[in-house]
MIDOLO-23633 format. One record per residue (C-alpha): residue number from 1; y negated, x, z. Coordinates in Angstrom, 1 decimal. Example, Ala and Ser with C-alpha at 12.3 -4.5 7.8 and 13.67 -1.06 7.14 Angstrom:
BEGIN
+-----+--------+--------+--------+
: num :      Y :      X :      Z :
+-----+--------+--------+--------+
:   1 :    4.5 :   12.3 :    7.8 :
:   2 :    1.1 :   13.7 :    7.1 :
+-----+--------+--------+--------+
// end
This chain:
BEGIN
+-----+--------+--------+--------+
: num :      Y :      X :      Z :
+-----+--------+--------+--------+
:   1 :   27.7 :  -25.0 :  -52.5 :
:   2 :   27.2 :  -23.1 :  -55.5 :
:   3 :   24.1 :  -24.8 :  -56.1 :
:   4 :   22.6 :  -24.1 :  -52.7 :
:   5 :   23.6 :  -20.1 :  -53.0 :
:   6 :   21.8 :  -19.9 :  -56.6 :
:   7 :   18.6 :  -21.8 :  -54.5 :
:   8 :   18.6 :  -19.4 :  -51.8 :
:   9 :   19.1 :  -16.0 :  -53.7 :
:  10 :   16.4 :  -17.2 :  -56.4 :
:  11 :   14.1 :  -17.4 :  -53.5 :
:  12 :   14.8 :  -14.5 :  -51.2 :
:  13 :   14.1 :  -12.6 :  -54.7 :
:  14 :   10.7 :  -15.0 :  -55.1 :
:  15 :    9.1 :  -13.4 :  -52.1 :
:  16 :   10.8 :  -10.3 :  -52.3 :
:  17 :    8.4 :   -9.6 :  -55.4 :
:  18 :    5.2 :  -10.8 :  -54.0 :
:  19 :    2.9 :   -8.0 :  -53.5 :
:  20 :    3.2 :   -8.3 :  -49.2 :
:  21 :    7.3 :   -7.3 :  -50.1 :
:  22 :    6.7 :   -5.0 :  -52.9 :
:  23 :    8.1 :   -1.5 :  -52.5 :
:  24 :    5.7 :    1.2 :  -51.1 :
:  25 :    3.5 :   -1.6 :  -50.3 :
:  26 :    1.8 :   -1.9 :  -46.7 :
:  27 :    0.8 :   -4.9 :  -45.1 :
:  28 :   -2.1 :   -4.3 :  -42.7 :
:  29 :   -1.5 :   -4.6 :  -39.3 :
:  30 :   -5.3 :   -4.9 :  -38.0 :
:  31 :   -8.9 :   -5.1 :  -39.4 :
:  32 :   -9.4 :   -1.7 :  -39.0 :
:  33 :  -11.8 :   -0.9 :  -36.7 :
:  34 :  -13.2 :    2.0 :  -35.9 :
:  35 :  -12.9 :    2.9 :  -32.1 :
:  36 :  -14.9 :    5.8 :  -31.7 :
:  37 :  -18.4 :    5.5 :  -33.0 :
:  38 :  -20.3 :    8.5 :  -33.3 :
:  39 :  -24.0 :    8.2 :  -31.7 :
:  40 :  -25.2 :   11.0 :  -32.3 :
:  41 :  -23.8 :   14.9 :  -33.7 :
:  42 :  -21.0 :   15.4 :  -32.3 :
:  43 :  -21.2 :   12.6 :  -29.8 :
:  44 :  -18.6 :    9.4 :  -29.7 :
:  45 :  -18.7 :    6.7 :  -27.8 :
:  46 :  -15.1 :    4.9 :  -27.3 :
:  47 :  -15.1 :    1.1 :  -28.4 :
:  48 :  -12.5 :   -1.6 :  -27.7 :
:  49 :  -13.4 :   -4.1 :  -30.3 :
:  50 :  -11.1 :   -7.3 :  -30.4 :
:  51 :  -11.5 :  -10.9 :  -32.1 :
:  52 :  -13.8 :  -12.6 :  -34.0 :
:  53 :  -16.2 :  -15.6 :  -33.6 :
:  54 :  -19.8 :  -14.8 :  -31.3 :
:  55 :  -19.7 :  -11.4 :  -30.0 :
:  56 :  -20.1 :  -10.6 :  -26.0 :
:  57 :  -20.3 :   -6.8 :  -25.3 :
:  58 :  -19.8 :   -5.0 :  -22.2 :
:  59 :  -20.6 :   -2.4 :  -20.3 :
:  60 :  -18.9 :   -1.1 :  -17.6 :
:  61 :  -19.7 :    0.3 :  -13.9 :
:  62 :  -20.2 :    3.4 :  -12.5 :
:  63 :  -17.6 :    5.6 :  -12.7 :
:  64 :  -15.6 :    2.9 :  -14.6 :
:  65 :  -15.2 :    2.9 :  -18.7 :
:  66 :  -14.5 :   -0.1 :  -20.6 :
:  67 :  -10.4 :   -0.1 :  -19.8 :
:  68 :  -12.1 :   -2.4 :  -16.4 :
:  69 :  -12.1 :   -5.4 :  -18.6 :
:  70 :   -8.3 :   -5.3 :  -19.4 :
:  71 :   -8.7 :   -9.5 :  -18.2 :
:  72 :  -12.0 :  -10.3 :  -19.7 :
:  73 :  -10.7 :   -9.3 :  -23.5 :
:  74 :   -7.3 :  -10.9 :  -23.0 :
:  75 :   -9.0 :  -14.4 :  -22.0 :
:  76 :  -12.3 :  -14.2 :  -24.2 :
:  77 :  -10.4 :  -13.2 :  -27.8 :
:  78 :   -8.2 :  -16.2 :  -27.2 :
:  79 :  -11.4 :  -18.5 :  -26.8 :
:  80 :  -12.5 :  -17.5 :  -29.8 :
:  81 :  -14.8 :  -14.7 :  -29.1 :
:  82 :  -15.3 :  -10.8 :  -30.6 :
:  83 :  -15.3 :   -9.2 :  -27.4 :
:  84 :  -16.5 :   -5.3 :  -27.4 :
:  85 :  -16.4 :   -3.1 :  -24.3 :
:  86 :  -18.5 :    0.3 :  -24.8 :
:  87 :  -17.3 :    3.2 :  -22.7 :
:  88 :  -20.6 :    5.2 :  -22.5 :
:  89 :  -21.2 :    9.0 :  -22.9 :
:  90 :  -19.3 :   10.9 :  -19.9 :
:  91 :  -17.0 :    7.7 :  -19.1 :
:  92 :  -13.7 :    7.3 :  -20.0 :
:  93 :  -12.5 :    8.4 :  -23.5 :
:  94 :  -16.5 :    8.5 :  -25.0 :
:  95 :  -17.2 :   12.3 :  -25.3 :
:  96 :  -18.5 :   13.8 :  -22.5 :
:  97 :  -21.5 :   16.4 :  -24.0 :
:  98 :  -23.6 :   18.5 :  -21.6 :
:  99 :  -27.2 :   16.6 :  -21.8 :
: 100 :  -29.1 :   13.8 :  -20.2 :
: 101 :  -27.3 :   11.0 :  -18.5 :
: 102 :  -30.1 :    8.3 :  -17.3 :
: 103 :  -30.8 :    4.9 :  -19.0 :
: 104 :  -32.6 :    5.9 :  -21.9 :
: 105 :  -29.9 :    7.8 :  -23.4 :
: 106 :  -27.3 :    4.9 :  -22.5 :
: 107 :  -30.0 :    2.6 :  -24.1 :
: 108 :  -29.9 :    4.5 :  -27.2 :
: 109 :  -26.4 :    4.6 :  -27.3 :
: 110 :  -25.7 :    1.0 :  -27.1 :
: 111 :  -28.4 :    0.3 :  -30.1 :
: 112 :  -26.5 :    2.6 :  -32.1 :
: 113 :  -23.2 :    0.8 :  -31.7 :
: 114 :  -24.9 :   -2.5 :  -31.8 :
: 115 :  -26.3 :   -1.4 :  -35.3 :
: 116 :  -23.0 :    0.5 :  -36.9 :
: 117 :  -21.0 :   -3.0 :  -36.1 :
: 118 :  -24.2 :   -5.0 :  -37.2 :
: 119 :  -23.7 :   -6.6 :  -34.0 :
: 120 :  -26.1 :   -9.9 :  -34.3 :
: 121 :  -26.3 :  -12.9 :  -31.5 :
: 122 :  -24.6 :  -11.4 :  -28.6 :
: 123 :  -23.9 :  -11.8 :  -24.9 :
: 124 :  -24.7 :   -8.5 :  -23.2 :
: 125 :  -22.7 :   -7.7 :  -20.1 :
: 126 :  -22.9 :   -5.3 :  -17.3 :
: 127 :  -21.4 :   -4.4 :  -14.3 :
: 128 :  -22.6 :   -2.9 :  -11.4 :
: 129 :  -24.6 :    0.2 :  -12.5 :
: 130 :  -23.9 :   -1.3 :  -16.3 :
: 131 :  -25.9 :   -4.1 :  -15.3 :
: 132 :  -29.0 :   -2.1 :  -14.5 :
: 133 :  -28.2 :   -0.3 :  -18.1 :
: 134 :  -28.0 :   -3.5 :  -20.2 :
: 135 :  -31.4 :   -4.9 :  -18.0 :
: 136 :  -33.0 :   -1.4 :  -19.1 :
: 137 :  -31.5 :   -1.8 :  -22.6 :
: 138 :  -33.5 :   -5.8 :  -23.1 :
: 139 :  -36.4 :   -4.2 :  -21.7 :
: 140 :  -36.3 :   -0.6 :  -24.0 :
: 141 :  -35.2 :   -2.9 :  -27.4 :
: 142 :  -37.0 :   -6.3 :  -26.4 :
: 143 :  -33.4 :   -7.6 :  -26.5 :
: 144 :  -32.4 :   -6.2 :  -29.9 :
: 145 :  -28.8 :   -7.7 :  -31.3 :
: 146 :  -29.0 :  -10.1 :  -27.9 :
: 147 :  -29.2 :  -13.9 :  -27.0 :
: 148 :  -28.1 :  -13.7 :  -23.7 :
: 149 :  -27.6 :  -11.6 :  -20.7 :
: 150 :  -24.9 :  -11.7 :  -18.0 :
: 151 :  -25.2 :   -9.3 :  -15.0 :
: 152 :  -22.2 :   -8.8 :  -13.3 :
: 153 :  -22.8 :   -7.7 :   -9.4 :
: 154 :  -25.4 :   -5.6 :  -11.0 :
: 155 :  -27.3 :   -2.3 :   -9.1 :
: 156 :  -30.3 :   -3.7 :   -9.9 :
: 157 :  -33.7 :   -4.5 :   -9.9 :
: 158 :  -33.5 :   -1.0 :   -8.1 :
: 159 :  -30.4 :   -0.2 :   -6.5 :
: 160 :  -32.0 :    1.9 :   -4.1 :
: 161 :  -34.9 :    1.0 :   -0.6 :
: 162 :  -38.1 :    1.2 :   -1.5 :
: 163 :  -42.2 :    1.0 :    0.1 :
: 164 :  -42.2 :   -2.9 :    0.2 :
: 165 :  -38.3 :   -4.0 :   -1.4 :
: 166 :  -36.2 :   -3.7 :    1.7 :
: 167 :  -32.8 :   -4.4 :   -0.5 :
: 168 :  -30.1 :   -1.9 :   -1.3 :
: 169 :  -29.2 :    1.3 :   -0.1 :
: 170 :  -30.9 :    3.7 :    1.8 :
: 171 :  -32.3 :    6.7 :    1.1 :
: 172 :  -29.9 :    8.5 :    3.4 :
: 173 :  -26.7 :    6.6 :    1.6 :
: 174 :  -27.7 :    7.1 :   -1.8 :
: 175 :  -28.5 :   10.6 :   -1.2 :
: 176 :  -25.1 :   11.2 :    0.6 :
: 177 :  -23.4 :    9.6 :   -2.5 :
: 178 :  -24.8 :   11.7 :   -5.1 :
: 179 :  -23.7 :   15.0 :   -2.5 :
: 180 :  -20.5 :   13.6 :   -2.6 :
: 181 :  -19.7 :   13.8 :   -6.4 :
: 182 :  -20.5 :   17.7 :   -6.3 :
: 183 :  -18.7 :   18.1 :   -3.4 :
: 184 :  -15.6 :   15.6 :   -2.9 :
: 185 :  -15.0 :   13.6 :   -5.6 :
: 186 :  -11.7 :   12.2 :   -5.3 :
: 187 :  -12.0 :   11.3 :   -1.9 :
: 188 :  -15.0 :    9.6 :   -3.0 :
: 189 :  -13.7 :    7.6 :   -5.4 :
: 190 :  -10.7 :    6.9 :   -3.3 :
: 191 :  -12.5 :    5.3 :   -0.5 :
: 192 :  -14.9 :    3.5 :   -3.0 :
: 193 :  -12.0 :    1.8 :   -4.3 :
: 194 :  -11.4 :    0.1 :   -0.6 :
: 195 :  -14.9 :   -1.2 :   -0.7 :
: 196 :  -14.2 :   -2.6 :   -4.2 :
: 197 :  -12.9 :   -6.1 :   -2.9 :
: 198 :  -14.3 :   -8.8 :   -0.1 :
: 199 :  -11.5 :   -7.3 :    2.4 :
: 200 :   -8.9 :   -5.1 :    2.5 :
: 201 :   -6.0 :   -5.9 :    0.9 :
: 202 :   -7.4 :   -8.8 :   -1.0 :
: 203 :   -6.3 :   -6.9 :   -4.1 :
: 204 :   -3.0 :   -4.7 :   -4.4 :
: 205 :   -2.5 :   -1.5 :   -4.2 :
: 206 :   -1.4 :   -1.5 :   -7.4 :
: 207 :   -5.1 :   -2.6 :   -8.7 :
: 208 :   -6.2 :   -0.2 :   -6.3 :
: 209 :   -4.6 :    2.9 :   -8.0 :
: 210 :   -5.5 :    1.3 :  -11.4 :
: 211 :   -9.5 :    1.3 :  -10.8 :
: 212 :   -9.1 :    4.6 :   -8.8 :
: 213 :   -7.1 :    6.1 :  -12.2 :
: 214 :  -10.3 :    5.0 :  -14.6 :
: 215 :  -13.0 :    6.3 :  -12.4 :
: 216 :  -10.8 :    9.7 :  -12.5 :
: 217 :  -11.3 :    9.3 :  -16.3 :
: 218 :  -15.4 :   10.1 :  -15.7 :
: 219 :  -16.9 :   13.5 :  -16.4 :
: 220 :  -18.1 :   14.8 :  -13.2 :
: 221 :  -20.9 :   16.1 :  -14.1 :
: 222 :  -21.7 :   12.8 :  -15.8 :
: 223 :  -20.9 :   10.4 :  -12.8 :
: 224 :  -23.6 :   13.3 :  -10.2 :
: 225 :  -26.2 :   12.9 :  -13.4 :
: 226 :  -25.8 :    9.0 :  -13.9 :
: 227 :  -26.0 :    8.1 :  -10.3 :
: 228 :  -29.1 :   10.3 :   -9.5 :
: 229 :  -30.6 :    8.2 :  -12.3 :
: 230 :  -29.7 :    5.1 :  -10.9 :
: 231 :  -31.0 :    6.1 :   -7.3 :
: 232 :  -34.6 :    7.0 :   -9.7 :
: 233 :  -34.5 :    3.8 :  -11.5 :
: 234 :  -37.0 :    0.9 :  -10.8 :
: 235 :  -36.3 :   -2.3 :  -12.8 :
: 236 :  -38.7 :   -4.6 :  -11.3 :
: 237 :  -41.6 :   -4.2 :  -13.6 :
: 238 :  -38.9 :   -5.4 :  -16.7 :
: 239 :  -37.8 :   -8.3 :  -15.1 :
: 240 :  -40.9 :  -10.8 :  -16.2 :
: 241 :  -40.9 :   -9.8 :  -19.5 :
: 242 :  -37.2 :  -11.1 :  -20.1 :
: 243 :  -37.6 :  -14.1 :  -22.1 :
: 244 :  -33.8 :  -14.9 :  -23.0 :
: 245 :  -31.3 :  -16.7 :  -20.8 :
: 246 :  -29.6 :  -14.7 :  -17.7 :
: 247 :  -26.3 :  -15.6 :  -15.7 :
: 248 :  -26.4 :  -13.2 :  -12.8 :
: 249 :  -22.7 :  -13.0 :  -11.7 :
: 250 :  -22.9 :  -12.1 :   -7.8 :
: 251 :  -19.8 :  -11.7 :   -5.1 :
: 252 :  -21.3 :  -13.3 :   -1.9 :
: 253 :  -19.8 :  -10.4 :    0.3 :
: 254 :  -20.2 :   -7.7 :   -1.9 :
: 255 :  -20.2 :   -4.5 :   -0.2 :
: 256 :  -21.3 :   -2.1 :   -2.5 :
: 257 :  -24.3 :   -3.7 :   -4.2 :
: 258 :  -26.0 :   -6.8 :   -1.5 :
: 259 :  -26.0 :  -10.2 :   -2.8 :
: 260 :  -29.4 :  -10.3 :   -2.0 :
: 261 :  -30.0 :   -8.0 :   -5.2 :
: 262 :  -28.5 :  -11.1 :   -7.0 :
: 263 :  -31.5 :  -12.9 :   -5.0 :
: 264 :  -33.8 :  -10.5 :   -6.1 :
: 265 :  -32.9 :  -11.0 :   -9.8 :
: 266 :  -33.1 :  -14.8 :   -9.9 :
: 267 :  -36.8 :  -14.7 :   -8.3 :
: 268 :  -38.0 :  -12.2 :  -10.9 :
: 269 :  -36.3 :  -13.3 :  -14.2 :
: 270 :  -37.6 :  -16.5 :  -15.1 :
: 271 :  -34.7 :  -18.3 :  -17.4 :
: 272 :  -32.1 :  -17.2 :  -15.4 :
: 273 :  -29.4 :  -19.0 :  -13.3 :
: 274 :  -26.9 :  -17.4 :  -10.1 :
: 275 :  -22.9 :  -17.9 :   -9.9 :
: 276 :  -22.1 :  -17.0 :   -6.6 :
: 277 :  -18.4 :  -15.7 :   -6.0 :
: 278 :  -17.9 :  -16.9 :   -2.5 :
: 279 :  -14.7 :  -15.1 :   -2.0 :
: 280 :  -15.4 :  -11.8 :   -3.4 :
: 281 :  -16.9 :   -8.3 :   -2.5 :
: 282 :  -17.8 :   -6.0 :   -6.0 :
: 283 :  -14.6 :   -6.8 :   -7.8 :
: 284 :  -15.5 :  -10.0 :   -8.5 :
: 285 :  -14.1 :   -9.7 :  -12.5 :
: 286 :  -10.6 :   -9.0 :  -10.3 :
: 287 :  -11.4 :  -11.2 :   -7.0 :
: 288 :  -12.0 :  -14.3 :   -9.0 :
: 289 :  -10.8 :  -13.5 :  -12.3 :
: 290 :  -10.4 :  -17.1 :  -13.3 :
: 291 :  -13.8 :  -18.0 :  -12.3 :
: 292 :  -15.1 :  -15.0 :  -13.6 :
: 293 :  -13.7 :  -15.4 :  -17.2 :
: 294 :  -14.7 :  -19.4 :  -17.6 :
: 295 :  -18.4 :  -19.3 :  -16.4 :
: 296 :  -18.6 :  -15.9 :  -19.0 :
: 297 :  -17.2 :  -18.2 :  -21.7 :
: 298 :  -19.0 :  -21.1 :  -20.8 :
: 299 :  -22.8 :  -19.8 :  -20.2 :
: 300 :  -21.9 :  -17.5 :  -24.0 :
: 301 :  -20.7 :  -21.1 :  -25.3 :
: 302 :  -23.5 :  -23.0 :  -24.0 :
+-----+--------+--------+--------+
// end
């Protein structure tokens, strides 16, 4: 018994005075990195930047920041992946400056981050308006940092009607949505959480309130500035000049942005492939979440 006492205390005082136990000493709790990066004076963009192994980066919707893909980092860090989401300017917690908010700027942005991190190999992801930003971004950079592109029901080629592309909104409803952020923009965002999902109720209230709580997050200025570029932008010209492979992730009864965008897409991008979502409207990261987080991980794996 003694023996065994004399064993134990000689080792409790073993580790004790390793460096990890020593007094005053810290052990780190993370890797330490950054989460605001600053783009340009007096400009930061907020970063969640988790894992390590082949980075996929992602941009949220509009007015969404990067707190959407609460689902997408908790699956894709255990698969062994650095996952990044990049709140742009005006969204969420990224600084919301007075300025431009169209594609060039959120293109510039995102090369910025990509460089700070020295971000090499990665899967580039948008949603919804994001996917029309990270489409702009290949074509701006000639896919700088990027192997691979995943839209996620993307607002894009053009999000908008137009003299010979019959797809998307109208005139009338895109105009009516920009009024709306000047105007009523709670209500706005409160009713475009309802036409988030396939039907009604086919996510809680709870999720609901959650989305409904980020797009509150959004400058308001920034949401009437980045929608009215979105309503200008044309994409089509870019799309035959994309020479890297392209998942387009598409919700079958989207309501918000027409599957036949994802149509669109897949006839004008050359290396690219379709994953249709048969059971989901825009939230299809929420809808299908399971589906949604395996094809990611497989088409970043493959």
């Amino acid at each position: 018994m003694k023996t065994t006492t004399l064993i134990i205390s000689y080792l409790l005082t073993f580790f004790l005075s390793q460096p990890a136990f020593s007094q005053g000493k810290r052990i780190p709790a993370s890797v330490g990195r950054a989460e605001y990066i600053e783009v340009e004076k007096n400009v930061r963009l907020h970063v969640t930047d988790l894992g390590e192994g082949q980075p996929i980066v992602l941009i949220h919707g509009w007015p969404l920041n990067n707190a959407m893909y609460e689902y997408q980092y908790q699956y894709l860090v255990r698969k062994g992946f650095r996952v990044i989401g990049i709140s742009l300017r005006g969204f969420g917690k990224s600084d919301k400056p007075y300025g431009k908010y169209d594609f060039d700027v959120f293109s510039d942005d995102i090369k910025v981050v990509l460089e700070k991190l020295n971000i090499q190999n990665a899967v580039l992801g948008g949603f919804s308006m994001g996917g029309a930003v990270v489409l702009h971004y290949i074509d701006k950079y000639k896919a700088a940092h990027i192997s691979k592109l995943a839209l996620f029901a993307a607002a894009a080629p053009s999000w908008k009607q137009r003299d010979g592309y019959p797809y998307g909104v109208s005139d009338e409803v895109a105009d009516g949505l920009i009024q709306a952020t000047k105007t009523n923009r709670q209500d706005l965002i409160a009713g475009f959480g309802k036409d988030f999902p396939a039907q009604e109720g086919a996510i809680s209230k709870n999720v609901e309130k959650w989305l409904e709580n980020i797009n509150l997050e959004a400058s308001p200025y920034a949401i009437t500035e980045s929608i009215t570029a979105l309503r200008d932008l044309d994409l089509r010209p870019a799309l035959a000049k994309i020479n890297i492979p392209v998942a387009i992730f598409h919700g079958t009864k989207d309501k918000l942005c027409d599957f036949s965008l994802a149509q669109q897409l897949n006839q004008g991008i050359k290396n690219s492939y379709i994953v249709k979502f048969e059971n989901s409207g825009h939230s299809l990261f929420f809808e299908e979440m399971e589906k949604f987080n395996t094809e990611l991980e497989k088409f970043a794996k493959n």
